[in-house]
C-alpha positions as CSV (number, residue, x, y, z in Angstrom):
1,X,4.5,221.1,207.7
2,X,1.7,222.1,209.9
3,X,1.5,221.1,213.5
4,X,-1.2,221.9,216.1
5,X,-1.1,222.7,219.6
6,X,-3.7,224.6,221.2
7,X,-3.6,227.7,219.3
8,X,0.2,227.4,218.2
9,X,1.5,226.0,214.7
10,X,5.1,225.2,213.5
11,X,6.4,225.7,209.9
12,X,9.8,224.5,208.4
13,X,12.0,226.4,205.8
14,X,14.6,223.8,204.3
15,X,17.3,225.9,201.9
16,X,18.2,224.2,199.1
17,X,21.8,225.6,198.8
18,X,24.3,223.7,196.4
19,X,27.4,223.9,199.4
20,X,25.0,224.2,202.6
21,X,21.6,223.1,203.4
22,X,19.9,225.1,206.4
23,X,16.7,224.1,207.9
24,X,14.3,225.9,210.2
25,X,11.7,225.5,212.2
26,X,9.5,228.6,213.7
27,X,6.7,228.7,216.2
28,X,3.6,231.1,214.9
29,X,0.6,232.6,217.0
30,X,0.5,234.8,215.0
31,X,2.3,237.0,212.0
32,X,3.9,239.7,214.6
33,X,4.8,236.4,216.6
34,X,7.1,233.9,215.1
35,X,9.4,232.5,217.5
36,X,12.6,230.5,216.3
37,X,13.0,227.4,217.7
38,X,16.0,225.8,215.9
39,X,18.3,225.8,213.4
40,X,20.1,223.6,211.5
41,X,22.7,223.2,208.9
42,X,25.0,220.4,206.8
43,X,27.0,220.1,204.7
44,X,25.2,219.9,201.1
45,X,25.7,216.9,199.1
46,X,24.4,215.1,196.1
47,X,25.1,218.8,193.9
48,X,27.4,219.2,191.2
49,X,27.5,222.3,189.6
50,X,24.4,223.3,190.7
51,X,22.6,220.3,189.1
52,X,21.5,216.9,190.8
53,X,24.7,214.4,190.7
54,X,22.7,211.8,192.8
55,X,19.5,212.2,193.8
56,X,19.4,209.5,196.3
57,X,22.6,211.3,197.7
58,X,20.7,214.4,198.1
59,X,17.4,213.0,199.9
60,X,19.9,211.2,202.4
61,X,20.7,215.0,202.7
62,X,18.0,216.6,202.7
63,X,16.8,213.8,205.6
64,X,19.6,214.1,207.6
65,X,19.1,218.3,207.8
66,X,15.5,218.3,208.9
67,X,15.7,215.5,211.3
68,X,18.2,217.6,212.3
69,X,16.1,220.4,213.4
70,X,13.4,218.2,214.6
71,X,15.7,216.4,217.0
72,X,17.0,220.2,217.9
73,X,13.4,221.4,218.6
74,X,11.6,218.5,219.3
75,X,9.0,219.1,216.8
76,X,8.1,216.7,214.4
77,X,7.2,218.1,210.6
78,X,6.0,216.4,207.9
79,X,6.4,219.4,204.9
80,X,8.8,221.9,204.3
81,X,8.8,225.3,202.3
82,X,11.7,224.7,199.4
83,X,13.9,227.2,199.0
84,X,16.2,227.4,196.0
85,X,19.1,229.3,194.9
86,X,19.3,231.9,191.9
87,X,21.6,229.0,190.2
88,X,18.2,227.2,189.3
89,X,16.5,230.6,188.6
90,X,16.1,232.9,185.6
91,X,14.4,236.4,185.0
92,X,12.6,237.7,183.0
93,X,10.2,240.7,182.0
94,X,7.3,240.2,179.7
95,X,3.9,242.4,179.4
96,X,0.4,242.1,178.2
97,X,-2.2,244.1,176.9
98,X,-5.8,242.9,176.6
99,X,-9.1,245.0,175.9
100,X,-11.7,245.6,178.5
101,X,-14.7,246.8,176.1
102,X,-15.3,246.2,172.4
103,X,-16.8,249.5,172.9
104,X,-16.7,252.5,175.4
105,X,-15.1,252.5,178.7
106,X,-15.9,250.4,181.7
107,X,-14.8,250.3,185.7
108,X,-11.3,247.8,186.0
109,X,-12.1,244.9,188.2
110,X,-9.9,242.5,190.3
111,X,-11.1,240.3,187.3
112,X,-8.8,242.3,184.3
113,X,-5.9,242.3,186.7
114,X,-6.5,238.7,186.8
115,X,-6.3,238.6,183.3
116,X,-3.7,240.9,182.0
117,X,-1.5,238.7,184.8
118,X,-2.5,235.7,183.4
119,X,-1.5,236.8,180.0
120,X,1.4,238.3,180.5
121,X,2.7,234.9,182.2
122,X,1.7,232.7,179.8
123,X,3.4,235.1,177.2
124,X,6.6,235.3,179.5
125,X,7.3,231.5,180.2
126,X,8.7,228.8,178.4
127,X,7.1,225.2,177.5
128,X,9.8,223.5,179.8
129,X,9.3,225.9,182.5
130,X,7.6,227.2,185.4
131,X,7.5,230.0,187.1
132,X,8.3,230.7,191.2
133,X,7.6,234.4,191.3
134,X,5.9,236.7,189.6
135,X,6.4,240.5,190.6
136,X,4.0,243.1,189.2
137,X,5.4,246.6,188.2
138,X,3.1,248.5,186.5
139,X,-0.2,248.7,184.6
140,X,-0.8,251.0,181.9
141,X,-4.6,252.6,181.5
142,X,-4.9,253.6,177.4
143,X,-1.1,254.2,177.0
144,X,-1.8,257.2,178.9
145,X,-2.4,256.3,182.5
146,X,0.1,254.3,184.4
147,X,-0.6,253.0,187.9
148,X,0.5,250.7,190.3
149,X,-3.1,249.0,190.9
150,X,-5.5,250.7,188.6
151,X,-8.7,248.6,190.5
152,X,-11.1,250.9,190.3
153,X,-10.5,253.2,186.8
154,X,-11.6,253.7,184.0
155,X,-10.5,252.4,180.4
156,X,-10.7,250.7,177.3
157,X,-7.7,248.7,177.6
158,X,-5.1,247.6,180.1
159,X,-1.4,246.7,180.2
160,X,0.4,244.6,182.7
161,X,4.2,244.4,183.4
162,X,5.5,241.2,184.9
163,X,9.2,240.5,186.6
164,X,9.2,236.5,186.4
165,X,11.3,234.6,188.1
166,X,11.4,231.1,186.1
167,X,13.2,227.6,186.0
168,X,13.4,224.7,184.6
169,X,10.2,222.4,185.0
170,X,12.2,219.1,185.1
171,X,14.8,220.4,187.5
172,X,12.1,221.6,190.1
173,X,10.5,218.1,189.7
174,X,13.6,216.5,190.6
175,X,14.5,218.9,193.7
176,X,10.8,218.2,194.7
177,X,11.6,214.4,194.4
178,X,14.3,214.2,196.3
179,X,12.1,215.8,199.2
180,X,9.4,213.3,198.7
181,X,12.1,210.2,198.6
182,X,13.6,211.7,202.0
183,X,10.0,211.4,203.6
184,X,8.4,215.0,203.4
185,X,6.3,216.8,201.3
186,X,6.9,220.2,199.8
187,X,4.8,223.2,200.7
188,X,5.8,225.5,197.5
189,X,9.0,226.5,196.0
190,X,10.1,229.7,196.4
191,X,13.3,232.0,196.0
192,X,15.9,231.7,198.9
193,X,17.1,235.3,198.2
194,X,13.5,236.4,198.2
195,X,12.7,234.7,201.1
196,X,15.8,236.3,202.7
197,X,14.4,239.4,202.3
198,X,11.6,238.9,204.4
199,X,13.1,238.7,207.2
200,X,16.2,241.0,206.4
201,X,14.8,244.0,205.2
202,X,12.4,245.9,207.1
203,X,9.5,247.5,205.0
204,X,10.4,250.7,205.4
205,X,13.3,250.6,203.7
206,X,11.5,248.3,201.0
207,X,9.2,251.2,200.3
208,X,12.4,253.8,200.8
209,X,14.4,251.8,198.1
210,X,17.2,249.4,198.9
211,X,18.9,246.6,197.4
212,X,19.7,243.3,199.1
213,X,22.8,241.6,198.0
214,X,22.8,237.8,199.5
215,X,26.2,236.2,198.7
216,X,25.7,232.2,198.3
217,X,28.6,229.2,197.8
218,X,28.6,229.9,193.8
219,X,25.9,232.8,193.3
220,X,25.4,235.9,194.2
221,X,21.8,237.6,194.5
222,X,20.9,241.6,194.4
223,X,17.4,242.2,194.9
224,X,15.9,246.0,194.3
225,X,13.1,247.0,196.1
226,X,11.1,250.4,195.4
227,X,8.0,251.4,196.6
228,X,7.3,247.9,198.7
229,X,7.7,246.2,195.7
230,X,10.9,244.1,194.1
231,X,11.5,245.6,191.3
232,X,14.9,243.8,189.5
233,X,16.3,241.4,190.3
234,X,19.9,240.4,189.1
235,X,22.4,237.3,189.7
236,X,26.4,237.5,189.8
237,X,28.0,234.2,188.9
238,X,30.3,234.7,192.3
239,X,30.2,233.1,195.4
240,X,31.9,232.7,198.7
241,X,33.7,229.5,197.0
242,X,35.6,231.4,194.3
243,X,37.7,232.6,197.8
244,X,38.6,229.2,199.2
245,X,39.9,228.0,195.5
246,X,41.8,231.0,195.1
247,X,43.1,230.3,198.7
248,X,43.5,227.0,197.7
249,X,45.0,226.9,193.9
250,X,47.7,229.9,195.1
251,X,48.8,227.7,198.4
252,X,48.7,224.3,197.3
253,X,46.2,223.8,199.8
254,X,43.0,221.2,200.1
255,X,39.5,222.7,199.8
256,X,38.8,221.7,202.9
257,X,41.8,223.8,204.3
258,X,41.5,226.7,202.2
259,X,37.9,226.9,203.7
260,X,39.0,226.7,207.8
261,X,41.8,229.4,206.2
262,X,39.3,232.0,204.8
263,X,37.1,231.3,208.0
264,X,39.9,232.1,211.0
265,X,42.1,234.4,209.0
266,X,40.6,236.0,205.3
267,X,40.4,239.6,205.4
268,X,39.0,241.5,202.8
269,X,41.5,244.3,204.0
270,X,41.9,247.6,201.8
271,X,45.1,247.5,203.0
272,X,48.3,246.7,200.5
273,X,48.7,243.0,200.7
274,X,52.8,243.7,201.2
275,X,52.4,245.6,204.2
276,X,51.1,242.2,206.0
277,X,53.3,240.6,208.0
278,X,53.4,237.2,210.2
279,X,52.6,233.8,209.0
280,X,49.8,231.0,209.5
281,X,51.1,227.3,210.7
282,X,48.8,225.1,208.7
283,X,48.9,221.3,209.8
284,X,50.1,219.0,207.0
285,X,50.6,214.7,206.9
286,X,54.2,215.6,207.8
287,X,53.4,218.1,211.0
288,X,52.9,222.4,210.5
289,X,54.7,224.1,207.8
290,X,53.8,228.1,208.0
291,X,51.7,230.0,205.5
292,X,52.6,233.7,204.6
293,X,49.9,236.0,205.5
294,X,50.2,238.0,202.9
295,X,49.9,235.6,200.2
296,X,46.2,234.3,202.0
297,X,45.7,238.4,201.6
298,X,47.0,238.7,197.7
299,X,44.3,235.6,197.0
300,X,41.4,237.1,199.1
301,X,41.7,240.5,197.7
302,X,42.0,238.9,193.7
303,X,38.7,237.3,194.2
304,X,37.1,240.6,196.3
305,X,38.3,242.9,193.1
306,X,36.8,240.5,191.3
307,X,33.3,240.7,193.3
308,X,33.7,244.3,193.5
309,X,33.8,245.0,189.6
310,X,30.5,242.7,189.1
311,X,28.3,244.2,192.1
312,X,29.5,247.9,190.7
313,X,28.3,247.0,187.2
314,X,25.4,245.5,188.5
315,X,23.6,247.9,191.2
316,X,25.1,251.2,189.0
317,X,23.4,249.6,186.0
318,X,20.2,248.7,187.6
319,X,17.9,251.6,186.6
320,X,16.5,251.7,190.7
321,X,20.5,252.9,191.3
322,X,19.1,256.5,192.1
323,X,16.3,255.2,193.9
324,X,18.5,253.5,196.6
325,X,17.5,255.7,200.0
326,X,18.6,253.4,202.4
327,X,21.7,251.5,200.7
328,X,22.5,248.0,200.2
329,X,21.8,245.3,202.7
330,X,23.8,242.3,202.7
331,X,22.8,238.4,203.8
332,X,24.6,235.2,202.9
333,X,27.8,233.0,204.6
334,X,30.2,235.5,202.2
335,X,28.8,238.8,203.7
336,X,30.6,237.6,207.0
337,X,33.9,237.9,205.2
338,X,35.6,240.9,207.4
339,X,36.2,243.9,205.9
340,X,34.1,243.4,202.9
341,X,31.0,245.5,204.0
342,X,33.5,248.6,204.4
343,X,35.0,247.5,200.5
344,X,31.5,247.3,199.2
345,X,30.5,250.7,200.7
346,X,33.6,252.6,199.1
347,X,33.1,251.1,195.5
348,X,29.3,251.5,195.5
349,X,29.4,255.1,197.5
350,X,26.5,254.3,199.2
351,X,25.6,253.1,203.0
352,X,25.6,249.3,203.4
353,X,24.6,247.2,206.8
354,X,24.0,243.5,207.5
355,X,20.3,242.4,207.4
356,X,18.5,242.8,210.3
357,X,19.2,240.6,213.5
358,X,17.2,237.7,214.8
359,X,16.4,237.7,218.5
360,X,18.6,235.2,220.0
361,X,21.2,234.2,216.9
362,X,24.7,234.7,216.3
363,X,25.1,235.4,212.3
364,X,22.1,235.5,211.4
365,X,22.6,237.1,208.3
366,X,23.3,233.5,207.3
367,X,20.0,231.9,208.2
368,X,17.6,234.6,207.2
369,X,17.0,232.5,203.7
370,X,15.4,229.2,206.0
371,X,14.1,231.6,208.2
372,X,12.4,233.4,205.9
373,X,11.3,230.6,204.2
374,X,9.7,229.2,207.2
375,X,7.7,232.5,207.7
376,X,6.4,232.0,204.2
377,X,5.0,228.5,205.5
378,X,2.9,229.7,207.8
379,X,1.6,233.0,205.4
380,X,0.6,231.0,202.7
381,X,-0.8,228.1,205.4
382,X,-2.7,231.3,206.9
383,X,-4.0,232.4,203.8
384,X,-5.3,228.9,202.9
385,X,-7.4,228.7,206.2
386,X,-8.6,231.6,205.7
387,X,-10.4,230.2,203.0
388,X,-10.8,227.5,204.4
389,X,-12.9,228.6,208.0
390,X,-15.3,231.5,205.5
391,X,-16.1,229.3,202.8
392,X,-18.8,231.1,200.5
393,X,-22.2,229.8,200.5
394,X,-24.1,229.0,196.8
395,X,-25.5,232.4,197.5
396,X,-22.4,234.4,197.4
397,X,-20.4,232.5,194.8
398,X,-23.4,233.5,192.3
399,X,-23.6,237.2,193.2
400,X,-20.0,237.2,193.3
401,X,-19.8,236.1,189.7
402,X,-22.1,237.8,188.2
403,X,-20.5,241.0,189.0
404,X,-17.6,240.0,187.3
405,X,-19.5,239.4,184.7
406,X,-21.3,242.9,184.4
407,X,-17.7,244.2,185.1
408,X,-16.5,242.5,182.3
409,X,-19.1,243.2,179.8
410,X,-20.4,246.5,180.9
């Protein structure tokens, strides 16, 4: 989605989530000045188990989201950046080595990173996948040498270390098709979590160290940064919905119910759930019948101990657990849950915060996924004109080659 007027452009983050769908839509003049316009969010439908049910279902979904935000803003888009959750994701590492001389040493070129990359990906993926991210972590010089970009050096041969995030070919085609049957063409496909973390996680603490955890409906997300760079990423099969069906399967209670429950009155207290008193009048067919609280708090806290033993495992298993200067950050509709910043902080021992705000929204820990999205729109739409308005003349493109070709043979 790309919209002109004067010198000011609009881009569209739509996340794909398997419980909510959130849209979007920043104003860009430039990359220290993206302005949110709008937001908007439903209810996701169309997803079963984090698979397609109906996929005519979901583009009446996906339609009825982003006209939401256009009627909100009053800007019209015609693209969006697609943001998906870890359930469609999968990581993995893989590496490459390739030779950069048959004899002696040479100078590494942008070229051999090129290279070594490209190897290492096609080593690293699948025949019925593709792959959303890749994240570089380290090249190796002669086994000796290791370097985070070794442009520049000297060696005989090089060895690149991917983090790939990866899904299922067929799976992104049909996501992508539901888009195009709802009237709108996808940008790229990217990582929600990821994207989060762009607008989340200031770079400071990204070079610092820092994990951002990003709770979702079914999945939860912990992203490692080091150095400015993501350096593991994990997923926890546990979402904000395993608390409503607690809620629900230990009161005899209706999803629906369960959820308006855990959003007026779950507390992820430390407390002992038999020193709550007072009750909770819930509205049945037959008029209110009352609700003890400290039943909602026995199912709240099963599923939080639950969470807690994961994210422990998790972050103190993750080899960047040292490495974490300026804690945990935390993102998602489950990191609003009260009290469960303070939990996560005393199991971890280590300082946790919300992501950073956005100017001029409540919660926006909850957003920052299409938010982030929508600021990768207009990076990657910048990138491309900057191709586009400095196009290289005949000249250039021969010169230009034929230094990669004496830095590849000499």
């Amino acid at each position: 989605m790309f919209k002109k007027m004067g010198q000011v452009q609009y881009f569209c983050g739509l996340d794909l989530g398997t419980h909510t769908m959130k849209a979007s839509i920043v104003c860009a003049k430039d990359e220290e000045n993206l302005d949110l316009l709008g937001i908007y969010e439903t209810r996701a439908t169309g997803f079963q188990d984090a698979s397609i049910s109906d996929i005519t279902e979901l583009a009446d979904c996906i339609q009825r989201t982003v006209q939401g935000v256009m009627q909100k803003t009053g800007i019209k888009v015609h693209s969006v950046q697609l943001g998906v959750s870890g359930s469609f994701l999968t990581t993995r590492r893989s590496s490459a080595v390739i030779p950069l001389i048959d004899s002696g040493t040479k100078v590494i070129s942008k070229f051999d990173l090129r290279k070594v990359e490209a190897q290492a990906k096609l080593l690293g993926v699948n025949l019925d996948e593709e792959i959303i991210h890749d994240f570089p972590q380290w090249y190796k010089i002669d086994d000796i040498n290791t370097s985070v970009n070794p442009a520049g050096l000297i060696g005989r041969k090089i060895e690149s270390s991917l983090l790939l995030l990866t899904a299922n070919s067929l799976r992104i085609r049909n996501l992508t098709k539901a888009v195009h049957q709802a009237g709108f063409e996808v940008n790229c496909v990217a990582f929600s979590g990821y994207a989060a973390s762009d607008v989340g996680v200031d770079h400071a603490d990204k070079e610092q160290g820092c994990a951002l955890v990003d709770i979702g409906a079914h999945i939860t997300s912990v992203i490692f940064f080091k150095n400015g760079m993501v350096g593991d990423v994990q997923f926890i099969p546990w979402g904000g919905n395993y608390v409503t069906q607690s809620i629900a399967e230990r009161l005899s209670l209706t999803i629906d119910m369960a959820e308006e429950i855990k959003k007026t009155h779950a507390v992820a207290s430390q407390a002992n759930p038999k020193e709550v008193s007072g009750e909770i009048l819930v509205k049945r067919d037959k008029g209110y019948i009352p609700i003890r609280r400290q039943s909602v708090c026995e199912a709240v806290n099963w599923e939080m101990e639950n969470f807690l033993t994961h994210l422990e495992t998790v972050i103190k298993g993750s080899f960047l657990y040292h490495q974490l200067n300026k804690g945990i950050v935390m993102v998602g509709g489950g990191s609003l849950l009260p009290g469960a910043i303070e939990r996560i902080e005393e199991r971890i021992n280590t300082t946790v915060r919300m992501g950073a705000a956005t100017p001029g929204l409540n919660n926006s820990a909850v957003y920052a996924a299409s938010i982030g999205l929508a600021r990768m729109h207009y990076i990657k739409k910048k990138q491309e004109s900057i191709g586009i308005k400095t196009p290289l003349t005949l000249k250039d493109k021969i010169v230009n080659n034929v230094r990669e070709l004496c830095q590849e043979y000499f």
